[in-house]
C-alpha positions as CSV (number, residue, x, y, z in Angstrom):
1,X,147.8,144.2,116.5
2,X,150.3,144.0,119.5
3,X,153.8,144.4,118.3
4,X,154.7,140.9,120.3
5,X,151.8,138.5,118.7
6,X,153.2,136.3,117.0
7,X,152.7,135.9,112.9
8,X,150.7,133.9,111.2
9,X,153.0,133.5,107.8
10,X,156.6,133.3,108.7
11,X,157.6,135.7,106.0
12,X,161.5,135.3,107.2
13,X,160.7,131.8,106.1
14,X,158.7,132.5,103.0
15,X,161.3,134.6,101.4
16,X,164.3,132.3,102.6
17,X,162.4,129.3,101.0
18,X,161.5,130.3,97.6
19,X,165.7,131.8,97.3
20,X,166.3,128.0,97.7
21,X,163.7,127.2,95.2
22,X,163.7,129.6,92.3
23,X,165.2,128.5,89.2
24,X,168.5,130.5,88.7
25,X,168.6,133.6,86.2
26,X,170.3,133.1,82.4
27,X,173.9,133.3,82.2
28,X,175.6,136.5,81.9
29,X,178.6,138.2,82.7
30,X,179.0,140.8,85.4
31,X,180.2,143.3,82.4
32,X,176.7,142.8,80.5
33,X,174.4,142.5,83.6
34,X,175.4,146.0,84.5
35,X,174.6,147.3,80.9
36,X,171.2,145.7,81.3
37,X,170.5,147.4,84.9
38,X,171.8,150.7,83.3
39,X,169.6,150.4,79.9
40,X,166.5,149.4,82.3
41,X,166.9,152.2,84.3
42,X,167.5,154.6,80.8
43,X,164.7,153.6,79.3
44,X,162.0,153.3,82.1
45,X,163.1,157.5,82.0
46,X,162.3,157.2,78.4
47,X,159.1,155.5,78.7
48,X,157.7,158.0,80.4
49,X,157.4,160.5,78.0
50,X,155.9,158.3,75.5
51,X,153.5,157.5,77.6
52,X,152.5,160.6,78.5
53,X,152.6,161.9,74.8
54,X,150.5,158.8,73.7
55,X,147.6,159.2,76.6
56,X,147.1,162.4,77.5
57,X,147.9,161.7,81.0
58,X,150.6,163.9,83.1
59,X,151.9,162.6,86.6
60,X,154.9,164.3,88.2
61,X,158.1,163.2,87.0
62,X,159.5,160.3,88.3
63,X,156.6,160.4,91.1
64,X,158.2,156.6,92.1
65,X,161.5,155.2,92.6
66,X,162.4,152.8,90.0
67,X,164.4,149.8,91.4
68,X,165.9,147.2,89.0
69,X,166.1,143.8,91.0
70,X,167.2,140.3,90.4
71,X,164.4,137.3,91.4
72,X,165.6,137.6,95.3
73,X,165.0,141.0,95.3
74,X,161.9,140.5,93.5
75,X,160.6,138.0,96.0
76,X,161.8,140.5,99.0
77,X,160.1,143.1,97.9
78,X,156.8,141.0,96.9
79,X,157.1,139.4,100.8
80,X,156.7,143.2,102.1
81,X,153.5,143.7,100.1
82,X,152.0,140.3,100.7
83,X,152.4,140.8,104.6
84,X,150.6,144.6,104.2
85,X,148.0,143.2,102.4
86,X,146.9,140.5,104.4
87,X,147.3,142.3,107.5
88,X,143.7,143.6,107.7
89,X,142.8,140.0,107.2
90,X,145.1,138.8,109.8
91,X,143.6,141.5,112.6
92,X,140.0,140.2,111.9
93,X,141.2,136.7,112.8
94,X,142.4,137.9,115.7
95,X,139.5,139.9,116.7
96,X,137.4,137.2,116.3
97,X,139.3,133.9,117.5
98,X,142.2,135.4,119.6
99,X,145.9,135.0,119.5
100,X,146.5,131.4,118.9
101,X,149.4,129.5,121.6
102,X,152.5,130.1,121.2
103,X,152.9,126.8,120.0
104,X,150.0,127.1,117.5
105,X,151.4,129.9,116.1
106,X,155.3,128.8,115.5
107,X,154.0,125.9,113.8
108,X,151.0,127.4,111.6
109,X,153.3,130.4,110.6
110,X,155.7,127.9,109.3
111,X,153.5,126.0,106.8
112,X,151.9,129.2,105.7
113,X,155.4,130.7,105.2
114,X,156.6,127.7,103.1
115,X,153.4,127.9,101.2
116,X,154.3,131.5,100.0
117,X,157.9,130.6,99.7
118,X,156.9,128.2,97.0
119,X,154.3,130.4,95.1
120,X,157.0,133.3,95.1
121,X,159.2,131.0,93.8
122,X,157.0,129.6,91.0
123,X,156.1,133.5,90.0
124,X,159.8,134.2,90.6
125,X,161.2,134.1,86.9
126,X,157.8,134.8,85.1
127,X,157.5,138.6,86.1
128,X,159.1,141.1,83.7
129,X,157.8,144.1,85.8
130,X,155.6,145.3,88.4
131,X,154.8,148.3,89.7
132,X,153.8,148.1,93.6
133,X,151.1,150.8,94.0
134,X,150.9,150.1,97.8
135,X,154.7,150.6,99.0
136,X,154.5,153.2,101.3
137,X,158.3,154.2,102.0
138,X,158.0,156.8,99.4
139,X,156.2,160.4,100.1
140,X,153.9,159.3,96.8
141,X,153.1,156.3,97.2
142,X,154.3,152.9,95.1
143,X,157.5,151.7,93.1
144,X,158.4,150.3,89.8
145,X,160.3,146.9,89.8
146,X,162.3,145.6,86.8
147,X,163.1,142.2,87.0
148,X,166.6,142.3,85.1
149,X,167.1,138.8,84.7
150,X,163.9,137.6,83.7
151,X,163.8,140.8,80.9
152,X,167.2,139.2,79.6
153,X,165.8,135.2,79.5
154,X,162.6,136.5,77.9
155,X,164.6,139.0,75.2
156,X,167.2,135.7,74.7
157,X,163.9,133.2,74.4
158,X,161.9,135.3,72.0
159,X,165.2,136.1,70.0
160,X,163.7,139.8,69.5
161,X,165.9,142.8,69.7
162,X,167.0,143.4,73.4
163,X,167.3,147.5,73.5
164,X,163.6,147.1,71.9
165,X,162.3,144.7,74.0
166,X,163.5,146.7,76.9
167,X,162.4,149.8,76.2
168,X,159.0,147.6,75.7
169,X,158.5,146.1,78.8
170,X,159.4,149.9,80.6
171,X,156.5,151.5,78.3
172,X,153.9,148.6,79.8
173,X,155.2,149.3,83.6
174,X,155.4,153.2,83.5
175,X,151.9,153.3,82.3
176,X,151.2,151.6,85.2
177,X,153.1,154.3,87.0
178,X,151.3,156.8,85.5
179,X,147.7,155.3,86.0
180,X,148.0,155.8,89.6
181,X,150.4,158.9,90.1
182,X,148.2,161.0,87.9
183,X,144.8,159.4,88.9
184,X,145.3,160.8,93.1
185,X,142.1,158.2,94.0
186,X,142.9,155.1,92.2
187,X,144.8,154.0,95.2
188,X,142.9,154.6,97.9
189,X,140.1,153.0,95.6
190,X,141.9,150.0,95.1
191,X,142.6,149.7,99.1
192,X,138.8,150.0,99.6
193,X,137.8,147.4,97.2
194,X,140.2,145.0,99.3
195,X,138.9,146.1,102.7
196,X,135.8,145.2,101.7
197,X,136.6,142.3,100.2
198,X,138.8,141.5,103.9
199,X,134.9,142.5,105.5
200,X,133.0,140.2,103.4
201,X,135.5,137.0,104.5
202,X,134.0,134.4,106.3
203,X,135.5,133.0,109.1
204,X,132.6,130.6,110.5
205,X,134.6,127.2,110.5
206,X,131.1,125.6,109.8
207,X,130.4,127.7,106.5
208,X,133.9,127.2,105.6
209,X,134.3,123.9,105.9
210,X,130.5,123.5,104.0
211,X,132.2,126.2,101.2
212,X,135.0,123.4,100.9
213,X,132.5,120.4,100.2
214,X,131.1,121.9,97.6
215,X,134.3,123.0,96.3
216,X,135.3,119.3,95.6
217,X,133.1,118.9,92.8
218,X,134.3,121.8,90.9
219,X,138.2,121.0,92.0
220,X,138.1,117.5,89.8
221,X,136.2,119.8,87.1
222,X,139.0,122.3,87.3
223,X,141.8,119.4,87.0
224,X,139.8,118.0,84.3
225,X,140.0,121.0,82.5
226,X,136.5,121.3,83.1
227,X,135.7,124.6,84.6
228,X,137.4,127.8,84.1
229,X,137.3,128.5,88.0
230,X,140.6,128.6,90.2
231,X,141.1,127.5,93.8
232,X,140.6,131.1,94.9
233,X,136.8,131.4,93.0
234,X,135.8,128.4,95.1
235,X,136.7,129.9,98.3
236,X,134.7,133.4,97.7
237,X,131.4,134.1,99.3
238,X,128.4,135.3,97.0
239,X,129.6,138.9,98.3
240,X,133.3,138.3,97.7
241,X,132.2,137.5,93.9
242,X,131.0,140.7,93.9
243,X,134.3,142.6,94.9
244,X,136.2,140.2,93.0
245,X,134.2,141.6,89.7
246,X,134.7,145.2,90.4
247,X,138.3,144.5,91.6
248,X,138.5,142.2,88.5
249,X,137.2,145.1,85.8
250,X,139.9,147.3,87.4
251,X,142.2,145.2,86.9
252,X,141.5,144.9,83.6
253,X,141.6,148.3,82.8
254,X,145.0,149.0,83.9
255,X,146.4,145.9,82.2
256,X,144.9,146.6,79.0
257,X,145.6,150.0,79.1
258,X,149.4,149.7,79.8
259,X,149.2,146.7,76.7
260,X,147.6,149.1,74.2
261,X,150.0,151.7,75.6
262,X,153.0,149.4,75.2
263,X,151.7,148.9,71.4
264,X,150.1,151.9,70.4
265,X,153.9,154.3,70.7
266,X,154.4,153.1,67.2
267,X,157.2,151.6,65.0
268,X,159.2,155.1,65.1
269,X,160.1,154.7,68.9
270,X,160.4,150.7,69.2
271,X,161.2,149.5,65.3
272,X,160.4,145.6,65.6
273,X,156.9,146.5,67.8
274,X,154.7,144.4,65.9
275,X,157.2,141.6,66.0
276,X,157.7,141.4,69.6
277,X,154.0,141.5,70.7
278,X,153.5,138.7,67.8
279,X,156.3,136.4,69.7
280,X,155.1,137.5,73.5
281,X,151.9,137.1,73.1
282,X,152.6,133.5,71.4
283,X,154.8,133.6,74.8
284,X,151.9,133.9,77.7
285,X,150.1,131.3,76.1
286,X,152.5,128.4,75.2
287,X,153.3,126.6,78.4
288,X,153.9,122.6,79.8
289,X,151.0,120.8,80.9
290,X,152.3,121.4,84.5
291,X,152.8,124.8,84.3
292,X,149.1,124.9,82.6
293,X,147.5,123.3,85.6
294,X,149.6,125.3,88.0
295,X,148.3,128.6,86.5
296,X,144.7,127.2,86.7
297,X,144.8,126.5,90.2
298,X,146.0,129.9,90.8
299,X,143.7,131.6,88.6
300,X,146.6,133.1,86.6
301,X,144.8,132.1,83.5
302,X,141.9,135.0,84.7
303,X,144.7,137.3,84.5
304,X,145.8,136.4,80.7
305,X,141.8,137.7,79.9
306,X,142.7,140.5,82.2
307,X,144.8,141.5,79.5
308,X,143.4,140.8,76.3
309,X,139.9,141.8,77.3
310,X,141.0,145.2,79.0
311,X,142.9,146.0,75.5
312,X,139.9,145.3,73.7
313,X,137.9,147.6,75.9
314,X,140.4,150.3,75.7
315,X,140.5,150.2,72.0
316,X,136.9,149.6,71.8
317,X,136.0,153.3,73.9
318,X,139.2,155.2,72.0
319,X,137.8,154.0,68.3
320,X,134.5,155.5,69.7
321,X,135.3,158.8,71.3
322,X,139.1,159.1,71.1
323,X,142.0,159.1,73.5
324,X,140.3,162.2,75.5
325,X,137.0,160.6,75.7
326,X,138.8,157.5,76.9
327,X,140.3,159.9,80.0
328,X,137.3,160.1,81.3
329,X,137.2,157.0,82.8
330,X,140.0,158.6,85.2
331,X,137.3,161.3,86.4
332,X,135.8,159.4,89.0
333,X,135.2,155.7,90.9
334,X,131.9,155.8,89.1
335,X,133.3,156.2,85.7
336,X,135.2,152.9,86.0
337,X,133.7,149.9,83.9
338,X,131.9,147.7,85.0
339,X,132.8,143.5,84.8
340,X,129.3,143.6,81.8
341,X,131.3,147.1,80.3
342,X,134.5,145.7,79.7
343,X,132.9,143.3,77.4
344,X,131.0,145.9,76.0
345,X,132.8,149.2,75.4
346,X,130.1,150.7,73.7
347,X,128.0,150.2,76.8
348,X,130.3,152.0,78.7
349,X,130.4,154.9,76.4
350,X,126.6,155.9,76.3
351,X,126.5,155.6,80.2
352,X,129.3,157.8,80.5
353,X,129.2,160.2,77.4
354,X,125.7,159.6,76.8
């Protein structure tokens, strides 16, 4: 793209408008919140040597910069990998429709920027962690965000023990780390799946606006509670499905992974384990009837399976063939499971270990 065309999400705007909308953090004294930022950073070092006892898996040494954040500094940093992401998407408009006007363009970039100001928002004080594989201003690749604030709120709402939970939440994000530092092609795998999936995108105005039709129907299903498909499954092409599953069973994997992970270090490093995951998990589900239609819309609700069906798988293969046998499935794109193998770890196994 030219370095003068103009954007097509106003992410200036995006990040300036979910700042004004986010709900502010718990209270807490400037004393405490630097004890938090300091036990974050201890024990997302500490994590990673349980994790890498407990899998089996070795990545160098703090291979990613670990930045503890409040929500602005969340929603920055999730603004930067929104705009990478979509850029491919945002050439091929180009290439096939042109720059828009000047005009066009200042006041399309605006409504798409307020659009991702307000989901950033919403998503804002819900994420405990992340790690960003495809931040590119480190020489390996990706970074590990700790949402300080929403750790506390969580820790405060659960009424578990803080250094625990803590300590917790770093074990579930430096697997994550892990996964892709010590698996070299899981990110350039990842980055393939979503070119493709940028490829497959239809652009015809005609087919879009005939997807959108027979979209309707399934919308009032979806509000009804209906239909377990989001706003994003009616918008996918046949061959977008398919993407979406591989990129789905991916997903999955890693999440679950990083959940049994999280679980699996055991009562002698994180005492009340069993009593946090009991309350969290109680946690993701429980929410308002608006914040339950809000995470249908936005599919978030696929993401909740993500997680409990990617544990299942993990602990499915290990029961099978153990924690080494399980490592396999970091040999190699074609060892990854499939969307019908995460269901079915068993299925899995004899294709892979015979």
């Amino acid at each position: 793209m030219a370095d003068d065309a103009p954007e097509m999400v106003d992410w200036d705007l995006a990040v300036t408008t979910a700042k004004r909308l986010m709900r502010p953090g718990p209270d807490i004294g400037r004393d405490e919140a630097r004890s938090v930022v300091n036990e974050l950073r201890t024990s997302a070092a500490t994590a990673e040597v349980h994790v890498r006892n407990f899998t089996g898996l070795h990545a160098e040494s703090a291979s990613a910069p670990v930045l503890v954040v409040d929500r602005g500094g969340w929603v920055e940093a999730n603004a930067d990998g929104f705009r990478e992401v979509l850029r491919p998407l945002i050439a091929k408009l180009r290439d096939k429709r042109g720059n828009p006007s000047q005009l066009t363009a200042a006041i399309g970039s605006r409504v798409t920027g307020l659009e991702a100001g307000g989901l950033l928002a919403y998503l804002s004080n819900k994420v405990l962690g992340q790690f960003d594989p495809f931040y590119t201003g480190d020489a390996h690749g990706g970074r590990l965000l700790l949402v300080a604030p929403n750790v506390v709120q969580a820790e405060r709402e659960l009424e578990v023990d803080a250094h625990d939970f803590r300590l917790w939440v770093c074990v579930h994000e430096e697997t994550h780390r892990v996964q892709f530092t010590a698996v070299p092609w899981l990110r350039s795998h990842l980055l393939g799946e979503i070119s493709g999936l940028v490829d497959s995108a239809e652009l015809d105005p005609n087919k879009l606006a005939q997807m959108v039709r027979d979209g309707i129907d399934r919308i009032g299903k979806l509000l009804r509670g209906d239909s377990e498909a989001s706003l994003l499954d009616i918008m996918q092409t046949a061959e977008q499905k398919e993407v979406v599953e591989r990129i789905t069973a991916v997903m999955s994997l890693l999440e679950g992974h990083a959940d049994v992970v999280m679980d699996g270090v055991g009562p002698h490093v994180i005492p009340s384990v069993e009593a946090i995951r009991k309350k969290f998990t109680k946690r993701r589900a429980g929410a308002g009837p608006i914040d339950q239609l809000v995470r249908r819309l936005l599919g978030f609700d696929a993401k909740l399976r993500q997680y409990r069906d990617g544990a299942v798988f993990v602990r499915g293969v290990v029961d099978k063939v153990g924690m080494d046998g399980f490592n396999a499935v970091w040999d190699s794109p074609g060892n990854l499971p499939g969307k019908d193998e995460i269901g079915d770890p068993a299925r899995w196994v004899t294709r892979v270990h015979g």
